[in-house]
C-alpha positions as CSV (number, residue, x, y, z in Angstrom):
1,X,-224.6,-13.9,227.8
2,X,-222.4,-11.0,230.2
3,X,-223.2,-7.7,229.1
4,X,-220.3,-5.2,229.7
5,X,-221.3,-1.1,229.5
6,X,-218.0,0.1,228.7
7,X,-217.8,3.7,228.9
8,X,-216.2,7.5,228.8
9,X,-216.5,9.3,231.8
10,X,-217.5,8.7,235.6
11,X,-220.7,8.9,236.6
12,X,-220.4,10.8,240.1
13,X,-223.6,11.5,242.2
14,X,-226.0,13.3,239.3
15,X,-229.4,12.4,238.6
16,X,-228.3,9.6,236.3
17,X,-226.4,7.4,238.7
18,X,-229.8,6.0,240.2
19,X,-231.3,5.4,237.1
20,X,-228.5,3.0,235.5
21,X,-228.3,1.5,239.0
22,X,-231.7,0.9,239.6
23,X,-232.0,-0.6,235.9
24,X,-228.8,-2.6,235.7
25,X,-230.5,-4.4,238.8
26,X,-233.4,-4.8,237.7
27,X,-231.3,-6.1,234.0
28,X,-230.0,-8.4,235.8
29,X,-232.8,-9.8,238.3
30,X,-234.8,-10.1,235.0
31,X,-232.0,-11.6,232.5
32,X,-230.6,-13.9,234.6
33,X,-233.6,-16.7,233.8
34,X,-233.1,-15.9,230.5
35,X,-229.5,-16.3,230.1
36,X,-229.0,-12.9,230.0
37,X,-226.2,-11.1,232.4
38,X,-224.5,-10.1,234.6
39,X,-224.7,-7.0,233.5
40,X,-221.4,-4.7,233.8
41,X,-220.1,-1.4,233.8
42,X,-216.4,-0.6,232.9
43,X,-215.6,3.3,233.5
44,X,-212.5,4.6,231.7
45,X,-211.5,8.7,231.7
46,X,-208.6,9.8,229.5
47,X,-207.5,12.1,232.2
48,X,-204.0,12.6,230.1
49,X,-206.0,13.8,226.9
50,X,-205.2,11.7,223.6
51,X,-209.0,12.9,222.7
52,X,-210.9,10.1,220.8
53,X,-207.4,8.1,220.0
54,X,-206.6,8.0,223.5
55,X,-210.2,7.0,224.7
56,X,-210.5,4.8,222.6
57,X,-207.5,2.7,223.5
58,X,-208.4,3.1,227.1
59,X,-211.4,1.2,225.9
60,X,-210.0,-1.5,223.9
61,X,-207.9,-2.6,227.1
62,X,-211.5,-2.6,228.9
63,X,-213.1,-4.8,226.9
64,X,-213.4,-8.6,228.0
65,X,-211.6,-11.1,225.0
66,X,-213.4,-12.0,221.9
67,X,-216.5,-10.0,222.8
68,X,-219.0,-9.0,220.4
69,X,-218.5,-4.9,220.2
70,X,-221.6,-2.6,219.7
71,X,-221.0,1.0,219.9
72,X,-223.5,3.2,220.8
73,X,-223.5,6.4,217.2
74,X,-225.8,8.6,215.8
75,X,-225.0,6.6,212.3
76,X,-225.9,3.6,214.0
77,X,-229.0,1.2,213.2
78,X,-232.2,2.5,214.9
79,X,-234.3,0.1,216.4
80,X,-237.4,-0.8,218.3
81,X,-237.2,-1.9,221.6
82,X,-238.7,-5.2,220.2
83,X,-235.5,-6.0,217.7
84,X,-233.9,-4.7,220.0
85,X,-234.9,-7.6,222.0
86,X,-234.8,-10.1,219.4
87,X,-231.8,-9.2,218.6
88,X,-230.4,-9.8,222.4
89,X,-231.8,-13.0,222.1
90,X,-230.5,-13.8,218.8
91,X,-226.8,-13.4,219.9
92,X,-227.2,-14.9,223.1
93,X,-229.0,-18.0,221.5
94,X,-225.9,-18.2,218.6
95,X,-223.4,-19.0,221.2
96,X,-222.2,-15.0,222.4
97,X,-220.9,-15.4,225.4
98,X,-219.6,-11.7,226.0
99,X,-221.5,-8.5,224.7
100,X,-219.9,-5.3,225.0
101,X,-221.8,-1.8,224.5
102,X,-219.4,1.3,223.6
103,X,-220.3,4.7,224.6
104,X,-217.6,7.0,223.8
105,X,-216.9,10.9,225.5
106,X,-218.1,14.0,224.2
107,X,-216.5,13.6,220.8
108,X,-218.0,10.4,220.5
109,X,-216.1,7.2,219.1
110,X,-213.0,6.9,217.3
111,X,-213.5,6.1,213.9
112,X,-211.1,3.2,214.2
113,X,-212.8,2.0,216.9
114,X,-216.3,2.2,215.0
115,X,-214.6,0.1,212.1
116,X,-213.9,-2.9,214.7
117,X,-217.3,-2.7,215.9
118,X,-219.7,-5.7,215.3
119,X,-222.9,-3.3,215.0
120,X,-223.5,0.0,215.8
121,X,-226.8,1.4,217.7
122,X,-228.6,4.7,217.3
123,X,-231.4,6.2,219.9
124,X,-231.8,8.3,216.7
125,X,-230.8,11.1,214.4
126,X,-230.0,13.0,217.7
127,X,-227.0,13.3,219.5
128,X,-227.4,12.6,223.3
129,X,-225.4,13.6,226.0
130,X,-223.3,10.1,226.9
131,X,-224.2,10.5,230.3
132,X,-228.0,10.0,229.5
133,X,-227.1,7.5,226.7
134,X,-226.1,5.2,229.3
135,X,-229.1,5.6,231.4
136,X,-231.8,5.0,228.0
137,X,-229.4,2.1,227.3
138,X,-229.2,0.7,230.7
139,X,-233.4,1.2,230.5
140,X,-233.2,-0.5,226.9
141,X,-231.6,-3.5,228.3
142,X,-234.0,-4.2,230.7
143,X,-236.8,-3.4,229.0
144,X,-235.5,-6.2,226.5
145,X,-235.2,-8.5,229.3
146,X,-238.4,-7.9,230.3
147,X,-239.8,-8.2,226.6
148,X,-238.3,-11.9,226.2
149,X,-239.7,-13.0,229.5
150,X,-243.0,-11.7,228.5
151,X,-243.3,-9.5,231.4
152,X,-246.1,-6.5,230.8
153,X,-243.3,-3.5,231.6
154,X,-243.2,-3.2,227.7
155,X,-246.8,-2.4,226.2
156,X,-246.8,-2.7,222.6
């Protein structure tokens, strides 16, 4: 199953480039036995404005056809890194071929955009800066990986 990180904003030289390099690799060193990945990450910046509308049509044309759509909201499902997991491995093992993750700008997601969604995913009653969203999921997804392989990186 390809996972595509399609996201608001480009991630330049900060702190947080390192970290979702560092874990897409390892995502994707660790997935691949397990049917999981490539992994993939599709920038988009609504340099025109449009504010959520706008980004979230630059999105839409980003994401790969017929692709099972989480987006990443603060009224999203919370889960534990296990169902997290399971889940991953549930959608993979049901046929999904393409699985794409939704982090939206500052504003966060369009609401029309939310409504197409498949599922929607919460690191909690928090709001997070998206730039360190995609880092914690980029670190979720590998720790997933890592859980369905029954590697000891996750310690329950």
């Amino acid at each position: 199953m390809r996972v595509h990180l399609c996201v608001v904003g480009r991630l330049r030289s900060g702190p947080e480039k390192p970290l979702v390099d560092d874990y897409l690799k390892r995502f994707d060193r660790t997935g691949r036995a397990l049917g999981l990945g490539p992994a993939r990450l599709i920038e988009v910046d609504d340099r025109k404005g449009g504010g959520m509308a706008g980004e979230a049509e630059l999105l839409r044309r980003a994401l790969p056809s017929g692709a099972r759509l989480c987006v990443l909201d603060e009224r999203g499902a919370v889960m534990s890194s296990p169902d997290f997991a399971r889940k991953l491995g549930t959608l993979r093992d049901t046929g999904t071929q393409d699985l794409a993750f939704v982090i939206g700008g500052a504003d966060g997601i369009d609401p029309a955009l939310r409504a197409e969604s498949d599922m929607a995913l919460s690191f909690g009653q928090m709001v997070w800066p998206h730039m360190l969203v995609r880092v914690m999921l980029c670190e979720q997804l590998y720790r997933a990986a890592s859980i369905l392989a029954g590697s000891p990186y996750h310690r329950a």
